[in-house]
Every structure is written in C-alpha cells, then in structure tokens.
DSSP file (Angstrom, degrees, kcal/mol; ACC not computed):
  #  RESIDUE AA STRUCTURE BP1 BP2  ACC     N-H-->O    O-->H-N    N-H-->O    O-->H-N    TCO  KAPPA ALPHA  PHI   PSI    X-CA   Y-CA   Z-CA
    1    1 A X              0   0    0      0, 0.0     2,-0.4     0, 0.0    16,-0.2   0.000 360.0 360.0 360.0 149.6  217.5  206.7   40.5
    2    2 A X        -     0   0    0     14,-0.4    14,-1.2     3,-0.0     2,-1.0  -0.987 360.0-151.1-128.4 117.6  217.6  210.1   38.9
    3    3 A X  E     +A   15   0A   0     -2,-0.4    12,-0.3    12,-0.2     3,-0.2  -0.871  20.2 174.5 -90.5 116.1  217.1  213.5   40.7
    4    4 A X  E     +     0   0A   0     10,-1.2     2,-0.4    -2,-1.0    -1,-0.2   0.712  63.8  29.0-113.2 -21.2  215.8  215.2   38.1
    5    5 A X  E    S-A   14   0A   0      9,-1.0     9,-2.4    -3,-0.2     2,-0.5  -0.896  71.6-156.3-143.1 129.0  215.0  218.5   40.3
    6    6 A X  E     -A   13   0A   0     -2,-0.4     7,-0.2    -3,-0.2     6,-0.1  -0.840  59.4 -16.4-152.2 143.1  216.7  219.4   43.0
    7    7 A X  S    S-     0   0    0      5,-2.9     6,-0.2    -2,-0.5    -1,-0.2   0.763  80.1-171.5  20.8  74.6  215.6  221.4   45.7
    8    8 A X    >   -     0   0    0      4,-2.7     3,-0.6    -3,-0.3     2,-0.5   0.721  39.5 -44.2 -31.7-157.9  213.0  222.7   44.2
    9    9 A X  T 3  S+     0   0    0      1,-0.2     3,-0.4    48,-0.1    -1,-0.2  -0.835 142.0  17.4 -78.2 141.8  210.7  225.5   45.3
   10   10 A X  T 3  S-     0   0    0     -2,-0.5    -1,-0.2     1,-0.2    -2,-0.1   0.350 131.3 -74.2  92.8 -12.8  210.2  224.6   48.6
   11   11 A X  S <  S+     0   0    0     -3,-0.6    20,-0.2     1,-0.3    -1,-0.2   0.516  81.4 154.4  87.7   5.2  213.4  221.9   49.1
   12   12 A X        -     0   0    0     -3,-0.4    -5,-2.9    18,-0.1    -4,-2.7  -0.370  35.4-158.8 -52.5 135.3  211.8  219.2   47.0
   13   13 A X  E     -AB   6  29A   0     16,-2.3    16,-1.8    -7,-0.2     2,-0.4  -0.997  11.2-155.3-108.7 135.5  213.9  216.7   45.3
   14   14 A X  E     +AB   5  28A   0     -9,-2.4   -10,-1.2    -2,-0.4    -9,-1.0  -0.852  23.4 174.2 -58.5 116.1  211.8  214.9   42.1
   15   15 A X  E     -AB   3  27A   0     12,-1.6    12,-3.3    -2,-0.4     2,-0.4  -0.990  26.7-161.1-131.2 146.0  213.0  211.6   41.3
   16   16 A X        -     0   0    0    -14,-1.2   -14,-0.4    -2,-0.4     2,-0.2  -0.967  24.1-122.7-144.1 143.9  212.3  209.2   39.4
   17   17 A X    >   -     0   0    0     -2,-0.4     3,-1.3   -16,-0.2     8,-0.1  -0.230   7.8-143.7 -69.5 117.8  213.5  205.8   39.8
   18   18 A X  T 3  S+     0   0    0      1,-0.3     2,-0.6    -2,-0.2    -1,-0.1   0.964  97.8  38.9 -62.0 -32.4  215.5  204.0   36.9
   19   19 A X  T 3  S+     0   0    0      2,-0.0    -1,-0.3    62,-0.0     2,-0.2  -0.328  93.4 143.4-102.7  68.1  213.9  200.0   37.5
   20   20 A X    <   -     0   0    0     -3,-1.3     2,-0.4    -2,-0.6     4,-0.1  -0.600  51.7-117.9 -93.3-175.1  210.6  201.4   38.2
   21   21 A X        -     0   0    0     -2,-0.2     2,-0.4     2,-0.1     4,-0.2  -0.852  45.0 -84.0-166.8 122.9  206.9  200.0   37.2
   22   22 A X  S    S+     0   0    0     -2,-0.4     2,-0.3     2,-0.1     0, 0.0  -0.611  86.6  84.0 -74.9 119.4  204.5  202.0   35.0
   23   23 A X  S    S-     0   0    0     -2,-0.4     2,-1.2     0, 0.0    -2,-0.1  -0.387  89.6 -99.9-105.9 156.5  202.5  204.1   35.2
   24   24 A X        +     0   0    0     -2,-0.3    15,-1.4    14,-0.1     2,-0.2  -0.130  66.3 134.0 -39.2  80.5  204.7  207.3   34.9
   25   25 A X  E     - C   0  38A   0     -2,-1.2     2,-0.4    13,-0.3    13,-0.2  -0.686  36.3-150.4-120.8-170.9  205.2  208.6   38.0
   26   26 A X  E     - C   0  37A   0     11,-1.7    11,-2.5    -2,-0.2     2,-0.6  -0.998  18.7-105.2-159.5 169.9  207.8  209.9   40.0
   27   27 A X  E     -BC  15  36A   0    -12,-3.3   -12,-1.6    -2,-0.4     2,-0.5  -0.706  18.8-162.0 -90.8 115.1  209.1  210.4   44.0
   28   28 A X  E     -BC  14  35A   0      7,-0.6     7,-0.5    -2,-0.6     2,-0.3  -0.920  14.7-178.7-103.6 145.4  209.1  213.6   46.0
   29   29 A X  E     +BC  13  34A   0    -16,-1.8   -16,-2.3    -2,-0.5     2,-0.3  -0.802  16.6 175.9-118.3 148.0  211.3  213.5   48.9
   30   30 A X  E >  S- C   0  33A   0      3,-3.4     3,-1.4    -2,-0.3   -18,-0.1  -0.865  70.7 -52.2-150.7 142.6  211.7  216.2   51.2
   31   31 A X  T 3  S-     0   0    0     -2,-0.3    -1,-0.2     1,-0.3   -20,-0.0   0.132 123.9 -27.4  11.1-103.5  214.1  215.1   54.5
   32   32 A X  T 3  S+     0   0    0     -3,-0.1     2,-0.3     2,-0.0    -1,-0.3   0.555 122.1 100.1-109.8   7.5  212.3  211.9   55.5
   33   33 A X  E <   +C   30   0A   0     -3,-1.4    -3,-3.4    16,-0.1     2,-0.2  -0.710  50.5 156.0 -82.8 115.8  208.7  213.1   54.1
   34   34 A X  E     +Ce  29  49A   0     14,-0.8    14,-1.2    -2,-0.3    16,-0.6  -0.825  14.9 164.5-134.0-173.3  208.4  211.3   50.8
   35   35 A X  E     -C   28   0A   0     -7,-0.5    -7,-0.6    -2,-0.2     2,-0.5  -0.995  33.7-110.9-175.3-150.4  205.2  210.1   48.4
   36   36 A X  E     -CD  27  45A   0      9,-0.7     9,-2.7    -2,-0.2     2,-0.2  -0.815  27.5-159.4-142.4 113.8  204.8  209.1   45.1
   37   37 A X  E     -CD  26  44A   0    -11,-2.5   -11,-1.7    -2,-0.5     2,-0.8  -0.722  18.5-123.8-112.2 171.5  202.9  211.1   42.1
   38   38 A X  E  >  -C   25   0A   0      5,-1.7     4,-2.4    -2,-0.2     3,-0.4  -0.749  12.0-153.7-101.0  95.8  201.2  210.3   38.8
   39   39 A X  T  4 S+     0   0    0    -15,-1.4    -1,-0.2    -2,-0.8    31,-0.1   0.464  93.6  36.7 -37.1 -15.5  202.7  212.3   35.9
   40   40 A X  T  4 S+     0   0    0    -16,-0.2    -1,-0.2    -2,-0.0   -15,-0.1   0.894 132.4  18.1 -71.5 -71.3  199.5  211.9   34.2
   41   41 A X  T  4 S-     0   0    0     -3,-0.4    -2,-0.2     2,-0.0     3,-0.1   0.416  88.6-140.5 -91.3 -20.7  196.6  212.0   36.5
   42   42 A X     <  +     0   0    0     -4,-2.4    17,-0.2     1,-0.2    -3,-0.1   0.712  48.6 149.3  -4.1  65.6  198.7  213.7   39.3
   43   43 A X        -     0   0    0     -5,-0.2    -5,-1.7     1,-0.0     2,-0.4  -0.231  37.2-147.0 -87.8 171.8  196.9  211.7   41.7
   44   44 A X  E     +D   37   0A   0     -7,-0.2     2,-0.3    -2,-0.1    -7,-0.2  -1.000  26.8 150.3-151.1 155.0  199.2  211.2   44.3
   45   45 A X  E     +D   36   0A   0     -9,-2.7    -9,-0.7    -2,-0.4     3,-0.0  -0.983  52.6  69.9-165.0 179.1  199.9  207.9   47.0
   46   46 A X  E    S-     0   0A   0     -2,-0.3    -1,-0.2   -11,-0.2   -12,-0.1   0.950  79.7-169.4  71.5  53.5  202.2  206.0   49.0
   47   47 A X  E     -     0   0A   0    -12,-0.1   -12,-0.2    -3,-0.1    -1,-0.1  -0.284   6.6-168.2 -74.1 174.2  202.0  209.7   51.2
   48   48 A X  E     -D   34   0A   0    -14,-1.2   -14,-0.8    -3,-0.0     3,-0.1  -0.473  63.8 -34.4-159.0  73.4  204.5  210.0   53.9
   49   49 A X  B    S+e   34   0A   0    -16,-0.2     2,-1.3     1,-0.1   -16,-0.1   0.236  94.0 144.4  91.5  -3.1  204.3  212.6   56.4
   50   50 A X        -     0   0    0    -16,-0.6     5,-0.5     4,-0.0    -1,-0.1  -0.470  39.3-138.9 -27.3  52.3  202.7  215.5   53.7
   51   51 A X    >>  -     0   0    0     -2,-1.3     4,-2.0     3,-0.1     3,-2.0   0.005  31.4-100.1 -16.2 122.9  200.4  217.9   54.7
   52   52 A X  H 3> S+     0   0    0      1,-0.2     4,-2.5     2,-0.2    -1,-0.1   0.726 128.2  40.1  20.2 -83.1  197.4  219.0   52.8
   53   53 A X  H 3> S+     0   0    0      2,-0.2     4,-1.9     3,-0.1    -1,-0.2   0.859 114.0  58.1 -28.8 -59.9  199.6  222.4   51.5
   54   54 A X  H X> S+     0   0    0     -3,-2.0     4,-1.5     2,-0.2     3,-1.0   0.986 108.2  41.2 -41.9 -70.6  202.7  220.1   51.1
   55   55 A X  H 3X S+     0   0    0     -4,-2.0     4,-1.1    -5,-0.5    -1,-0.2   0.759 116.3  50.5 -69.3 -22.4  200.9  217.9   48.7
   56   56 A X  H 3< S+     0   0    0     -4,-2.5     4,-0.5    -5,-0.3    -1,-0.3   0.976 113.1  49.3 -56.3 -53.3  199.1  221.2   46.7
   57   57 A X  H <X S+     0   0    0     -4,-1.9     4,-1.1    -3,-1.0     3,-0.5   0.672 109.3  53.0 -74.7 -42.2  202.6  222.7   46.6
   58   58 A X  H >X S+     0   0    0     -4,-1.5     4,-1.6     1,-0.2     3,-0.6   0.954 111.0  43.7 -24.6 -91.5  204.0  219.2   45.1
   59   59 A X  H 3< S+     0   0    0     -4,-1.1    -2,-0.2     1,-0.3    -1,-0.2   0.137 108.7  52.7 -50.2  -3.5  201.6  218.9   42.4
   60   60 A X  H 3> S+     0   0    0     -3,-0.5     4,-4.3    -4,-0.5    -1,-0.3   0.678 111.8  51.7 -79.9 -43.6  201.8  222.4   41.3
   61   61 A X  H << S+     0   0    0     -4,-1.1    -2,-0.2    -3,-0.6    -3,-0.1   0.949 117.4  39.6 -47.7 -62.3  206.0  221.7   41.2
   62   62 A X  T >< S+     0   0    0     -4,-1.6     3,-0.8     2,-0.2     4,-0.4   0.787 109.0  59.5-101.6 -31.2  205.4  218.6   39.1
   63   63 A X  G >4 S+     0   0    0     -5,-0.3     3,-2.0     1,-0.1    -2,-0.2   0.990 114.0  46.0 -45.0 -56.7  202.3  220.2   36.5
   64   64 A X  G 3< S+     0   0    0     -4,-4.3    -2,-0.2     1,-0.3    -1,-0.1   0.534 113.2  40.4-100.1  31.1  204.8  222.7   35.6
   65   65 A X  G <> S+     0   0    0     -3,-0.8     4,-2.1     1,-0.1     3,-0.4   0.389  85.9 124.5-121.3  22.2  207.5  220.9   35.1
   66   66 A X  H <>  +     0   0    0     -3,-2.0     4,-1.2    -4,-0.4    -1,-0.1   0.574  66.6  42.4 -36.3 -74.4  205.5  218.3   33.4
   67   67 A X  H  > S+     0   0    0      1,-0.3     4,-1.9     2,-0.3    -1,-0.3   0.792 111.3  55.8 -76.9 -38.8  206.9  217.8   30.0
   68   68 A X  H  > S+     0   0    0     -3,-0.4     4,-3.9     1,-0.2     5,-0.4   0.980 108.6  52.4 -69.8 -30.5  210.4  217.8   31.2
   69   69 A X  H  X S+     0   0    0     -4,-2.1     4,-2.3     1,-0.2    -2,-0.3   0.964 109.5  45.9 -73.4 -26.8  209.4  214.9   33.6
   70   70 A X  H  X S+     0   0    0     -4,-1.2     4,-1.8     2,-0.2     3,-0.3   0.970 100.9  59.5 -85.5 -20.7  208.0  212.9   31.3
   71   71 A X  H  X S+     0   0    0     -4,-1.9     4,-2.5     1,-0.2     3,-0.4   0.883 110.4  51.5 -29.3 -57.2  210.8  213.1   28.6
   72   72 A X  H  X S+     0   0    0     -4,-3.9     4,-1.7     1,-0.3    -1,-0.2   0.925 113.1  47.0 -92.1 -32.9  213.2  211.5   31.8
   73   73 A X  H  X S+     0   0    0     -4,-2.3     4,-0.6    -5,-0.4    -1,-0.3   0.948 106.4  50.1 -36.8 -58.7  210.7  208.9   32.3
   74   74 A X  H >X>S+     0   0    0     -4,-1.8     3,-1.7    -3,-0.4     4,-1.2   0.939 115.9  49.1 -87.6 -51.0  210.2  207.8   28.7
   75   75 A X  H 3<5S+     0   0    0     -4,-2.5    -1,-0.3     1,-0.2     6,-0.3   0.804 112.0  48.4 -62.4 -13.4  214.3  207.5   28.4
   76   76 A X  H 3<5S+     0   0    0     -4,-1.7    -1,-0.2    -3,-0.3    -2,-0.2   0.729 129.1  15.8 -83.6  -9.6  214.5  205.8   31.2
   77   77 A X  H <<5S+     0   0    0     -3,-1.7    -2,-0.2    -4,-0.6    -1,-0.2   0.234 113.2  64.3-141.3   5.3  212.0  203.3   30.7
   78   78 A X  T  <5S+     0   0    0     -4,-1.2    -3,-0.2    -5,-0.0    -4,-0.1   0.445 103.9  51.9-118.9 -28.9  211.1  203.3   26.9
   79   79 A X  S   <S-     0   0    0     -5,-0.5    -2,-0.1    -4,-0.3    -3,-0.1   0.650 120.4-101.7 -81.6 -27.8  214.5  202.2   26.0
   80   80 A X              0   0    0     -5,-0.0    -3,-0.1     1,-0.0    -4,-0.1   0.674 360.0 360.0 104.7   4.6  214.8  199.3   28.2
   81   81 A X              0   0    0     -6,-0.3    -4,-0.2   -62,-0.0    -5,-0.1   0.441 360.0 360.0 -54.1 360.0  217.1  201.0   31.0
C-alpha cells in the first residue's frame, strides 16, 4: 500500500494498494470511514460511513489530483509490482 496523499484537505489519506485489481482506483480513508473510488469514472463504492458532503469533498480531492494518481497507479501495476 502507498499513501500517496496524506491528510489531505479535510484529513483524507489516498491510497492506493500495491497487489490491487483493475480498474484504477484508489482508497480514501479517514479514521475508520473508508470507500473506494474510480480514477476514471469517479464513481465511487465499497462506502463506509461517508456522508453525502464527505463523498463530494472526496471526489473533488481525487479530480484534482488526478494525473498524479494515476501515474502511482500505472507504476505500481503496469510494471508487474
């Protein structure tokens, strides 16, 4: 696993997982409130204790950090890590 931002605006951590399963997404965790979004589509699932707000605030976090998140995807997972 990779935190690749952490504590964001808002005390998000980003991660994304090194033996994970495509499509490109990645985990935000915030204490024990996690969920799982799509770097593509940002659709978002597997929610976990999120609010509404939460999950706008999320997906705003991870649009603009977009590029950088997939670049740590695609090394992690394009090479065969």
């Amino acid at each position: 696993m990779v935190t690749v931002l952490y504590r964001q605006r808002h005390g998000y951590d980003v991660r994304i997982y090194t033996k994970d399963h495509p499509p490109a997404h990645a985990h935000v965790w915030k204490g024990d409130k996690n969920l799982q979004i799509n770097l593509m589509t940002f659709e978002v699932s597997d929610i976990r204790g999120y609010n509404s707000r939460e999950i706008r605030q999320i997906r705003k976090l991870v649009a603009d950090n977009n590029v950088l998140l997939l670049d740590v995807w695609k090394a992690l997972h394009e090479t065969g890590n």
